[in-house]
C-alpha positions in Angstrom: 1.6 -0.4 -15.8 -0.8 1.6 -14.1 1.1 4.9 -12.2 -1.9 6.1 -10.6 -1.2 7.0 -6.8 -3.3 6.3 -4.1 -3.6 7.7 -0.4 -3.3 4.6 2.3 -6.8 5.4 3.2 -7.9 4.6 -0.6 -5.9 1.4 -0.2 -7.9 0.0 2.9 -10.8 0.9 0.9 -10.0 -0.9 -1.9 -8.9 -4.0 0.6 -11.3 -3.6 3.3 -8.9 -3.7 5.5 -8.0 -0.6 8.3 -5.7 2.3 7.7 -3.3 1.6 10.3 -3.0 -2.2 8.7 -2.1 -0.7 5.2 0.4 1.9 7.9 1.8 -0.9 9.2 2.3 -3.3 5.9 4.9 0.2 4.9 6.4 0.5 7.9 7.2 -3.7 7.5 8.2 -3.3 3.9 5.6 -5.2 2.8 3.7 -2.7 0.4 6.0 -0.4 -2.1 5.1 3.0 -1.7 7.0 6.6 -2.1 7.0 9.4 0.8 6.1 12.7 0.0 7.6 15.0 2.3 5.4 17.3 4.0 6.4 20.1 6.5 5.0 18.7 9.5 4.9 14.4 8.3 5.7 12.1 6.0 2.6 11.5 3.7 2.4 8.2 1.9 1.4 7.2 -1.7 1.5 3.9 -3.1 1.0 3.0 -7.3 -2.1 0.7 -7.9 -0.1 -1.2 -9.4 1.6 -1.9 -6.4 -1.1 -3.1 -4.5 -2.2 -5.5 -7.3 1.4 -7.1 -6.6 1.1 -7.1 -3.0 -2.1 -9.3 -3.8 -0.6 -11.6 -6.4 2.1 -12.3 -3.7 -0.3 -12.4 -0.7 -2.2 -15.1 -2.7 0.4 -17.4 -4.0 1.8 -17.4 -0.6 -1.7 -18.7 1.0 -1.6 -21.7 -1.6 2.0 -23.2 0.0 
């Protein structure tokens, strides 16, 4: 398993989609990811790995 974590800006990178999509797939519990606490907001990080699941799924649920 890969355990590299990536912002949710390196995630809409990777799949050229916008930040506040990748914000928004958290906040619906559709991407795993951990919160680091920070003083003045949450930050997010999410494993690679993660986002090569959230793929997987995304794609076998296109082919039903």
């Amino acid at each position: 398993m890969n355990d590299e974590f990536i912002t949710p800006q390196q995630v809409a990178d990777i799949l050229k989609i916008g930040k506040r999509t990748v914000l928004n797939l958290i906040r619906d519990g559709k991407l795993q990811h951990t919160i680091i606490s920070g003083e003045k907001r949450k930050t997010y990080r999410i494993y690679r790995a993660d986002i090569e699941r959230f793929v997987a799924e995304d794609r076998e649920n296109r082919e039903e």
